[in-house]
DRENKOL-288321 format. One line per field, with one value per residue (C-alpha): residue number from 1; residue in one letter; x, z, y. Coordinates in steps of 0.05 Angstrom, whole numbers. Each point is the difference from the previous one (the first is absolute). Example, Ala and Ser with C-alpha at 12.3 -4.5 7.8 and 13.67 -1.06 7.14 Angstrom:
residues 2
pos	1:2
code	a:s
u	246:27
w	156:-13
v	-90:69
end
This chain:
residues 668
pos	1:2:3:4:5:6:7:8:9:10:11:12:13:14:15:16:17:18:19:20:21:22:23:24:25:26:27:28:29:30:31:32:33:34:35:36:37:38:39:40:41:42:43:44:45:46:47:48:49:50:51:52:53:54:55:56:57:58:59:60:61:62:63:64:65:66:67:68:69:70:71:72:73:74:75:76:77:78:79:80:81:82:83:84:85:86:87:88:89:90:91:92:93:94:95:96:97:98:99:100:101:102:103:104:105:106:107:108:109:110:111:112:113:114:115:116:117:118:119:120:121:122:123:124:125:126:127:128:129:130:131:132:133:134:135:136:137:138:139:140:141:142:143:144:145:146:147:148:149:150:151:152:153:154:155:156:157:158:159:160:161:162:163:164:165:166:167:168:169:170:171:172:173:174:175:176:177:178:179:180:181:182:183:184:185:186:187:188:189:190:191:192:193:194:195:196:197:198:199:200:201:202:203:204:205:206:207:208:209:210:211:212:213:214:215:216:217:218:219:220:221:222:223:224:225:226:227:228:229:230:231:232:233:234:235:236:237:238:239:240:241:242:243:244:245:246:247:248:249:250:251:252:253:254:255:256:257:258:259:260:261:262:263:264:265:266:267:268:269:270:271:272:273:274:275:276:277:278:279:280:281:282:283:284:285:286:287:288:289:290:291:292:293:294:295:296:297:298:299:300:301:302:303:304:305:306:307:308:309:310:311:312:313:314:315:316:317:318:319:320:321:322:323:324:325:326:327:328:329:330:331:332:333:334:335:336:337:338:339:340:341:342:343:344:345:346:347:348:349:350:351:352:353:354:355:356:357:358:359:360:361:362:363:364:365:366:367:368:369:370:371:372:373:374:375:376:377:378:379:380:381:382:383:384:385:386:387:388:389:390:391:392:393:394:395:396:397:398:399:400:401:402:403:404:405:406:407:408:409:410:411:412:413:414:415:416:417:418:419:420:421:422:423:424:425:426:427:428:429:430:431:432:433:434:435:436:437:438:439:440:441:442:443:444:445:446:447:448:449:450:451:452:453:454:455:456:457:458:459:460:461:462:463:464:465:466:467:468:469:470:471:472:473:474:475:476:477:478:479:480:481:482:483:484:485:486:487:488:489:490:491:492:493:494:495:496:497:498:499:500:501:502:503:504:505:506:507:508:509:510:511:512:513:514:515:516:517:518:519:520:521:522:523:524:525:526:527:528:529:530:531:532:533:534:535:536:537:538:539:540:541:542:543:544:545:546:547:548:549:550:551:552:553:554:555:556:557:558:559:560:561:562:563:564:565:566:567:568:569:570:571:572:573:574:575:576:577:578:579:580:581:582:583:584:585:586:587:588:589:590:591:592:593:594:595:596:597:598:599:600:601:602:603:604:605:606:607:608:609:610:611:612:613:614:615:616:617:618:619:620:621:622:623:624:625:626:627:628:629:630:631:632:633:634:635:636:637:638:639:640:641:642:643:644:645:646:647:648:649:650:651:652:653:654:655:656:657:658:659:660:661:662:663:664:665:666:667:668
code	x:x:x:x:x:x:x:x:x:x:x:x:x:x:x:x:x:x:x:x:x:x:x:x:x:x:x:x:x:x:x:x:x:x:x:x:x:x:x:x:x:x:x:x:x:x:x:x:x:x:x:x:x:x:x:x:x:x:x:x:x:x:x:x:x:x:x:x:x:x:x:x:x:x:x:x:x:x:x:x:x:x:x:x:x:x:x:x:x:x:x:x:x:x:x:x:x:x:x:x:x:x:x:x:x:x:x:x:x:x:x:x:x:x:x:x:x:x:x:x:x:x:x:x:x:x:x:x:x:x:x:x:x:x:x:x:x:x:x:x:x:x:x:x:x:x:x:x:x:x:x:x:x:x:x:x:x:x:x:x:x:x:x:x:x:x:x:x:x:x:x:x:x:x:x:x:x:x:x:x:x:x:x:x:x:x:x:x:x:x:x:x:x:x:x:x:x:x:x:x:x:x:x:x:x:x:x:x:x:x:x:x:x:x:x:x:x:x:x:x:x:x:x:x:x:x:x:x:x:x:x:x:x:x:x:x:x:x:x:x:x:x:x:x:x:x:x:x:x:x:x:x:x:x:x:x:x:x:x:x:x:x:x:x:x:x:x:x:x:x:x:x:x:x:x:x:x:x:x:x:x:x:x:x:x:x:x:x:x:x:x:x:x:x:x:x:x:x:x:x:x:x:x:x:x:x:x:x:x:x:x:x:x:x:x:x:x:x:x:x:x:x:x:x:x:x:x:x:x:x:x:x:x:x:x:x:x:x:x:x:x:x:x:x:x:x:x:x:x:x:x:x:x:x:x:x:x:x:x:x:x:x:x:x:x:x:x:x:x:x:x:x:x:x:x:x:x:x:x:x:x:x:x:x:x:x:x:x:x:x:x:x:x:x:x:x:x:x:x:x:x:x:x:x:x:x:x:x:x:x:x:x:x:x:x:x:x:x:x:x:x:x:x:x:x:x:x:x:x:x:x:x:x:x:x:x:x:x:x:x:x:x:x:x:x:x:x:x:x:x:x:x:x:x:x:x:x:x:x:x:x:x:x:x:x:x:x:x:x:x:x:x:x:x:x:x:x:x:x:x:x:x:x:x:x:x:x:x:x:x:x:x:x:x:x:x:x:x:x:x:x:x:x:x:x:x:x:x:x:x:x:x:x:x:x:x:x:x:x:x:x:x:x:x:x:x:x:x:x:x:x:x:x:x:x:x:x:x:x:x:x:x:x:x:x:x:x:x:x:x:x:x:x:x:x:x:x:x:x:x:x:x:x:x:x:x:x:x:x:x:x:x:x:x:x:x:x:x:x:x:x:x:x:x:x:x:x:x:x:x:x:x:x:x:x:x:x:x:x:x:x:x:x:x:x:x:x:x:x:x:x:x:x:x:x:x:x:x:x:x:x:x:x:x:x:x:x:x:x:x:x:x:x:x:x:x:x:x:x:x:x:x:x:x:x:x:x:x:x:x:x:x:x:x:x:x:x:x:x:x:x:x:x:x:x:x:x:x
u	1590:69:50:67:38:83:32:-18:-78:-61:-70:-64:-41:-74:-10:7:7:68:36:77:24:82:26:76:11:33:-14:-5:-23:-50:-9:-45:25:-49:23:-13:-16:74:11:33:-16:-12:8:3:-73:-10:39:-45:45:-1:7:-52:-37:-73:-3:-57:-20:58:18:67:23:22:55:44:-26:10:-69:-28:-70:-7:-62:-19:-57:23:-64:25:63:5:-14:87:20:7:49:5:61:7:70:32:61:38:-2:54:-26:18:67:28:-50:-30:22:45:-23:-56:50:5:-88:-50:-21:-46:-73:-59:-65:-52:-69:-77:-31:-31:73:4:71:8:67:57:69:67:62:59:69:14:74:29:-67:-33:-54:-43:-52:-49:-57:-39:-71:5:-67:0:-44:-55:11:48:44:60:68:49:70:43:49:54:51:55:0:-78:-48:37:33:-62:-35:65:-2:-74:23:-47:16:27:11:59:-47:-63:38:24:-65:-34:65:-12:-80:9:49:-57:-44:51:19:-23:-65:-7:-54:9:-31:-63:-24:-34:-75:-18:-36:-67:14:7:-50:-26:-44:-57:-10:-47:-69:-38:-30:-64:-5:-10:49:60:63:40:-30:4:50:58:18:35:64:31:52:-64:-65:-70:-36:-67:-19:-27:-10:33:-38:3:7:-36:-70:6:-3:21:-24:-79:-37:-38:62:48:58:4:-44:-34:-75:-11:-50:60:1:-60:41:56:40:51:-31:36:-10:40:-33:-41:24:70:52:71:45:58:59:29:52:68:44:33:63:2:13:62:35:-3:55:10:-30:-60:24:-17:-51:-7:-59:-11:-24:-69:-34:-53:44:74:25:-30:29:60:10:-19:47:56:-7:-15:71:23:-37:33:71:-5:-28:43:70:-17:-7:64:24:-32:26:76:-18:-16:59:48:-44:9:73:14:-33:40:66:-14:-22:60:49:-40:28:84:16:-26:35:62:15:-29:-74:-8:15:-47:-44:5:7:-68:-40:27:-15:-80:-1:28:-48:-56:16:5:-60:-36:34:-29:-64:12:28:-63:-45:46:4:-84:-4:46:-33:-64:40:20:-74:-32:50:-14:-73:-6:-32:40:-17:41:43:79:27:28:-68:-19:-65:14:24:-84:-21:-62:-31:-40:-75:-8:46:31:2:73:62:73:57:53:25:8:53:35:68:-16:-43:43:-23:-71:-36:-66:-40:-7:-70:-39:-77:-29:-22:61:-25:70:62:68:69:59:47:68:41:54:-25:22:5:20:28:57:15:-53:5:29:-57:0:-11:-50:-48:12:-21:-59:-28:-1:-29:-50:-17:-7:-56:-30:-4:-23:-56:-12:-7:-50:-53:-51:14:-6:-23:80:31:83:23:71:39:75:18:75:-13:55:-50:-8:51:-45:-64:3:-39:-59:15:18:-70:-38:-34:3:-52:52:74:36:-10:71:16:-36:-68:6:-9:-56:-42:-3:-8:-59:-40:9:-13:-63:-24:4:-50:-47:-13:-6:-52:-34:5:-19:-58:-34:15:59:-38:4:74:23:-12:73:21:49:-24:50:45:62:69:51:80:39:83:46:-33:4:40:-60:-46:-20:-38:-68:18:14:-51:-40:41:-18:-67:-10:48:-68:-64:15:0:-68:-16:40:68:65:71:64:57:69:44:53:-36:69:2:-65:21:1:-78:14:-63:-61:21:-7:-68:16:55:-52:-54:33:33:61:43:64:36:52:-12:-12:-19:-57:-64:-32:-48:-66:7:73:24:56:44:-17:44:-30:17:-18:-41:63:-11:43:62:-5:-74:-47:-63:-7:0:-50:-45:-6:-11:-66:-23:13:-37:-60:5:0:-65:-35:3:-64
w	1379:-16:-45:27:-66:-2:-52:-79:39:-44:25:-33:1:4:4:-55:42:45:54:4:68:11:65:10:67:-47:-48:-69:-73:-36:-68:-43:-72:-55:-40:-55:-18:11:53:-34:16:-61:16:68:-14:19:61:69:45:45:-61:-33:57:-45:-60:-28:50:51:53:43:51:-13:45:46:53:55:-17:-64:-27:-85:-34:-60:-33:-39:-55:-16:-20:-80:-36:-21:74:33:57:56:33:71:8:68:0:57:-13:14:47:13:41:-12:53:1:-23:-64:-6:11:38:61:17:18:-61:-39:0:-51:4:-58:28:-18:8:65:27:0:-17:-54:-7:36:-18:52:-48:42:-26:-22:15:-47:-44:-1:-55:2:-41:74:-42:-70:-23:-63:-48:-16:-48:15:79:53:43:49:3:53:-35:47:-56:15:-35:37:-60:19:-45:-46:-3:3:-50:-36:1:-12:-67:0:-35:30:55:32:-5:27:66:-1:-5:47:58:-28:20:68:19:-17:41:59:1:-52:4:75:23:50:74:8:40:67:3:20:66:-32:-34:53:19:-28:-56:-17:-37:-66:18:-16:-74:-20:-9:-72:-15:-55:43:-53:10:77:30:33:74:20:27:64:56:43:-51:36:32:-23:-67:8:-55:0:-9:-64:-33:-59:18:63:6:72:68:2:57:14:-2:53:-29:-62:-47:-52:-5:-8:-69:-38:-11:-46:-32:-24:58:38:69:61:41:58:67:1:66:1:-20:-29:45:-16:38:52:-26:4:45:-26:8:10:-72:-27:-17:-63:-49:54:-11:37:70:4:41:35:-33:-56:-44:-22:54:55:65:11:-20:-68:-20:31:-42:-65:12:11:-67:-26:21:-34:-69:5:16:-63:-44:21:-6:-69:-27:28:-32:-63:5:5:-53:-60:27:-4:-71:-23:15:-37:-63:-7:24:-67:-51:23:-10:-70:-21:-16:0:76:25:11:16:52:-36:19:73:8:-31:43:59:-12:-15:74:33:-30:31:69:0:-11:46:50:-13:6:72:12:-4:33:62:7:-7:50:46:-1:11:55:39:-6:17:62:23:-17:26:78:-17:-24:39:35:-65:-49:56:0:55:26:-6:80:-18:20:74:9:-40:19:-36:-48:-7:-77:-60:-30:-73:-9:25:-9:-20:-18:-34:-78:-24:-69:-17:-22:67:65:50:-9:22:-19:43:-36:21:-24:3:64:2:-40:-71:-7:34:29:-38:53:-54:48:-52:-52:-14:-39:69:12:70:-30:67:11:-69:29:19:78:5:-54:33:68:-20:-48:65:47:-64:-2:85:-13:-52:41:55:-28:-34:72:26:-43:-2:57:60:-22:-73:-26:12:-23:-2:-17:-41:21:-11:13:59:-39:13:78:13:-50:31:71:-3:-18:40:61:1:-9:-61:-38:-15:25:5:-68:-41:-1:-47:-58:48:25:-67:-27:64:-10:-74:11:48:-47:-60:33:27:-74:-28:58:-8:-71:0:48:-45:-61:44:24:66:25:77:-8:24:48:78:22:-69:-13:-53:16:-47:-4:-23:-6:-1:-33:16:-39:-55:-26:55:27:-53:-34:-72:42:41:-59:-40:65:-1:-71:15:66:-47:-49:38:68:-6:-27:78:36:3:-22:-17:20:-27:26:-51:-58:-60:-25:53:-34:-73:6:-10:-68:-27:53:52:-45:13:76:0:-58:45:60:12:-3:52:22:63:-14:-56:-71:-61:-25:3:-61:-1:-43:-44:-19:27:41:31:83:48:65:61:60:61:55:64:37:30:76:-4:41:-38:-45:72:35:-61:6:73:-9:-50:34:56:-47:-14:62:26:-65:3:38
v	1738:46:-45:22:-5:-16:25:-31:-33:26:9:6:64:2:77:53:61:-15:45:-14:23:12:4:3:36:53:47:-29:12:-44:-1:-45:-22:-29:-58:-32:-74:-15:50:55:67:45:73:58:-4:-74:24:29:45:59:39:-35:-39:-22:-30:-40:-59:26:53:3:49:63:-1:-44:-25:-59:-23:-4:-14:-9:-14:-48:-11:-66:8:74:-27:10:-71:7:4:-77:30:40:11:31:37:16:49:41:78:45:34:81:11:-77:-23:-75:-67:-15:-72:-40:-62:65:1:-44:-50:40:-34:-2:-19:-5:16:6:79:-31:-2:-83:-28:-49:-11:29:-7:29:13:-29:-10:69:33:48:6:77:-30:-60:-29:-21:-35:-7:-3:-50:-18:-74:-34:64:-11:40:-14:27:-30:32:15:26:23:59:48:28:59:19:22:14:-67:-27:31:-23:-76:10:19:74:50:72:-51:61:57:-36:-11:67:26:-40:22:77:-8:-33:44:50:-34:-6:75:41:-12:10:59:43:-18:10:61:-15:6:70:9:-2:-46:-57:-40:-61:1:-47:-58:9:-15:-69:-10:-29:-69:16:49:-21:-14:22:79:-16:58:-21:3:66:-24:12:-30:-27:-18:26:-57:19:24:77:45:55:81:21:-71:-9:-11:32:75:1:-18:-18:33:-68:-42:24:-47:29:-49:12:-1:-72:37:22:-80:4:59:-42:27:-60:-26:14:-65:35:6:69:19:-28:56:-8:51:18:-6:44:52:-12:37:71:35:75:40:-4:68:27:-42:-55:-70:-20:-37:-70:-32:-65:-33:51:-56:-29:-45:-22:-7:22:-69:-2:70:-10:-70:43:62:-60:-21:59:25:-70:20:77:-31:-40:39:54:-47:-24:73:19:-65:7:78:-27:-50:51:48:-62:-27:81:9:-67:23:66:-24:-55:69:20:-64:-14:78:-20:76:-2:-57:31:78:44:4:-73:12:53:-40:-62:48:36:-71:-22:72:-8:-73:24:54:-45:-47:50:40:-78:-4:55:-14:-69:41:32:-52:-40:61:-2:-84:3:63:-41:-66:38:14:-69:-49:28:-3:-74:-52:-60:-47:58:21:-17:-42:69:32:20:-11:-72:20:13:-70:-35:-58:27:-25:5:-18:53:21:-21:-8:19:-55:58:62:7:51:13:32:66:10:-33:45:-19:-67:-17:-54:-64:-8:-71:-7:-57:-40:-36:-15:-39:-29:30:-24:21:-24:-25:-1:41:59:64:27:71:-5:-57:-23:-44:-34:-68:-57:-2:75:8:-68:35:60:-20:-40:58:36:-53:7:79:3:-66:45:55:-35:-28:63:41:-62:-7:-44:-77:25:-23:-64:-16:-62:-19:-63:10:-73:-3:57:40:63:-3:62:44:-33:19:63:-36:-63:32:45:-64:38:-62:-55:-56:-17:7:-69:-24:-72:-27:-25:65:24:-41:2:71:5:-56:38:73:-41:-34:77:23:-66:18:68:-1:-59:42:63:-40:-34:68:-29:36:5:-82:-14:-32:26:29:9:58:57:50:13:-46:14:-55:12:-47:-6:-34:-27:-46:-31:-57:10:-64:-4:-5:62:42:-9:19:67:13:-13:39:60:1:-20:28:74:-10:-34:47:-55:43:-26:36:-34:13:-30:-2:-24:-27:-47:-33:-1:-74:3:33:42:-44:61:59:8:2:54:46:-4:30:74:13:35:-2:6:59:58:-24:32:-56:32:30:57:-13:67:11:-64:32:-37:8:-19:-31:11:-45:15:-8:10:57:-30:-17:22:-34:9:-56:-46:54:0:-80:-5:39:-38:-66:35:12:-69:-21:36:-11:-79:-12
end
């Protein structure tokens, strides 16, 4: 069982070899420091950073990061280290964007867990305002055994401050080195995107083929790897031990002799082939000096959908690797032109007179020509991601379509689940005129956050608290609908908790189709009664899961997937109900049971840190544009951009009348 630590609570440690996992909902640096029997830190080299991320017994990440993972092996520590420290610190990131203190995100959370992935303590560092460093949580040796204590200690001055009170020396330039090496790892370091796969170079390769029972798994090859692994295990020709296609084994074996040889057996089936899969569509040749013309679905896949979902991200990946190089670009003119304009203010015969003008004039004219010859290139990468924008937004099916999208005017009720499915448009600064998709895997691995409340909005004039719970409602009713609409008839069920009825204006799209499983549940009985009967659905299917006996369940019982709003919280929640939240927020997407909270998470700071778990767990989205969404590789910055429904268009109604038709003639 997880010990959820407060701040100064120790817990014991049974395992040597640890994983620390960060997650703060923003990008942050860790760091690990090595202390002595009293906790002091030594030297930089009993420091781990993204500079210097291993040292003996310890590995951090090389850059920042809203999630973090850092390994320790406790018995590599030296004999002269009896602490471990784990460090949290805001970056500065390129271009002034992201938080200045930690008091403006989410509480940062740790866990300490075994390599298997099992939490044994946990600790969620609240009380934080101006701080930009904390000490989250320390590994301590006492009297030969280890334990964690959670900390929670911060510096407004950061690392540097940090290091500081810490008493290490070079404390200054050990922060400044560890800001210099993630800014590296923001920017700098950044490749270029990745070309597309050439036509022949397209279809889906194989897995590696079985080994012999007795063959050393640490020689065993690894699996190629690929957006879709191969179901069965086929060699491929010219593997080793296999010369090419055997004329007695159609599939492409090997003779099962070349065992006896040494060779690896192929336990595929002899007759069953691996095909590859059908070409992608072309566009004519483009003329000589003139970028290829995009394609709808000119990515890697088995159907339409699947390459259409990986050319949408693969526009995501190109837009932000493309943005930080022209952000790192303007970085190093702005870092370059900084450095000479100093040569020339440390010279006193240039700081006056017309040789230090010209001098000062010359540094600026290099940086504006750098920054221009970087914009550019941006220009033309934006000119290419927008042509192909232009061709695969028509093209997209109704689950990664816009509201707009006419591909909705011919919706039917679609008999299988698709891949994913769209909740809004990501965009950053440097690229307005370009929206990608904001496409999320189904079936729902976690829960929706329509956070209600003040935001760092960028329309300001819905910033004040009846406009922004209206609007995060209807929010709510359009992905509900949505997510109605691209499951099979009866195979999706929403229910609704609206206790004080303060969302039956935004509810009457799904209440007047009759798409929903009953009324909304209005007071606290309301509340519980439906909470109960989730909570209940949850314990049954996972005793039956656990049991082997999943066909066991009750006749009539409901195994379609189940989605449950929640308005207002915590207005009618008692203690009982919310623990049942929390616990339907982790077990139930496990089930198929899914949370979407519309709420203000201010309006339930009375609960202190026991709902922090609750608001981590789910996604969060907000109702009008918002810059709050972080890209794994460069941790941009992304602002979101709600799936709204065209003023006075009709199709968000139309949409829901055939699928409470569907459900209709699919209830026997």
């Amino acid at each position: 069982m997880t010990a959820e630590l407060v701040r100064g609570q120790n817990h014991p440690l049974s395992q040597s070899r640890l994983e620390i996992r960060v997650s703060a909902g923003t990008p942050v640096v860790t760091v690990a420091a090595l202390g002595d029997e009293d906790g002091r830190i030594h030297g930089v080299e009993w420091v781990a950073h993204p500079g210097a991320p291993t040292r003996p017994g310890l590995e951090v990440s090389r850059q920042a990061t809203a999630d973090h993972r850092l390994a320790v092996d406790l018995d590599a520590l030296a004999d002269a280290i009896h602490r471990v420290s784990v460090l949290l610190a805001l970056p500065a990131l390129a271009g002034g964007h992201g938080p200045t203190r930690f008091g403006a995100v989410a509480a940062p959370f740790v866990a300490v867990t075994g390599l298997d992935g099992t939490e044994v303590a946990s600790y969620t560092i609240t009380g934080l305002e101006a701080e930009t460093a904390v000490i989250a949580l320390e590994l301590y040796r006492r009297q030969g055994a280890w334990k964690v204590r959670a900390v929670g200690q911060g510096y407004a001055g950061g690392l540097a401050e940090l290091f500081t009170d810490q008493a290490l020396p070079r404390a200054q330039q050990l922060a400044d080195h560890i800001e210099e090496a993630v800014t590296r790892g923001l920017a700098r370091s950044v490749q270029a995107p990745p070309a597309r796969p050439s036509e022949g170079d397209r279809s889906r390769r194989t897995a590696t083929p079985a080994h012999h029972p007795d063959q050393s798994a640490g020689t065993a090859p690894q699996d190629v790897p690929g957006p879709v692994p191969s179901t069965y295990g086929g060699q491929p020709a010219g593997s080793p031990g296999q010369d090419g296609p055997h004329p007695a084994y159609p599939g492409g074996a090997a003779d099962p002799s070349a065992a006896t040889a040494g060779g690896p057996i192929d336990y595929s089936h002899p007759r069953r082939q691996n095909a590859a899969p059908p070409p992608p569509p072309t566009a004519p040749p483009a003329p000589p000096g003139q970028p290829a013309q995009p394609v709808a679905g000119d990515a890697t896949g088995w159907s339409m959908e699947e390459r259409l979902y990986n050319q949408v991200w693969g526009m995501f990946e190109d837009l932000a690797r493309t943005t930080a190089a022209y952000r790192s670009a303007v970085d190093f003119a702005e870092s370059r032109m900084d450095k000479e304009l100093e040569q020339v203010l440390s010279d006193p015969r240039s700081r006056i007179g017309g040789q230090g003008d010209a001098a000062r004039e010359a540094a600026r004219a290099r940086q504006a020509q750098l920054v221009d010859r970087a914009r550019e290139a941006l220009d033309r990468d934006l000119a290419q991601l927008v042509a192909e924008a232009e061709v695969v937004e028509p093209a997209l099916p109704p689950a990664y379509a816009r509201w707009d999208n006419p591909v909705w005017h011919a919706y039917r009720v679609p008999m299988e689940i698709p891949m994913a499915l769209r909740l809004g448009d990501l965009r950053l600064p440097e690229a307005d005129r370009i929206r990608i998709p904001m496409l999320l895997r189904l079936p729902l691995e976690r829960g929706l956050w329509i956070d209600s409340g003040r935001t760092d909005a960028l329309d300001e004039s819905f910033t004040d608290a009846p406009d922004m719970r209206r609007l995060a409602m209807e929010t709510a009713v359009t992905h509900a609908a949505r997510l109605l609409a691209v499951y099979p008839a009866g195979e999706f069920t929403v229910h609704v908790v609206d206790p004080a009825g303060a969302g039956a204006q935004s509810l009457v799209p799904l209440t007047r189709s009759g798409v929903l499983a009953a009324p909304p549940a209005q007071g606290a009985a309301g509340v519980a009664d439906v909470l109960g009967r989730l909570t209940q659905q949850v314990d049954l299917v996972q005793m039956a899961l656990r049991g082997g006996a999943a066909d066991a369940l009750p006749p009539g019982f409901d195994t379609s997937q189940q989605l449950l709003i929640v308005n207002d919280f915590p207005h009618g929640f008692d203690d009982r109900a919310v623990n049942q939240l929390r616990y339907l927020a982790d077990e139930g997407p496990s089930v198929g049971v899914h949370l979407m909270m519309v709420a203000d998470r201010e309006e339930s700071a009375g609960y202190g840190p026991l709902l922090d778990p609750l608001w981590r767990s789910l996604l969060r989205l907000t109702p009008v544009a918002d810059s709050h969404l972080a890209d794994p590789w460069v941790g941009h910055a992304w602002t979101y951009e709600p799936p709204l429904v065209p003023p006075g268009s009709q199709v968000l109604q139309q949409v829901l009348t055939r699928v409470a038709e569907a459900r209709r003639a699919w209830r026997p």
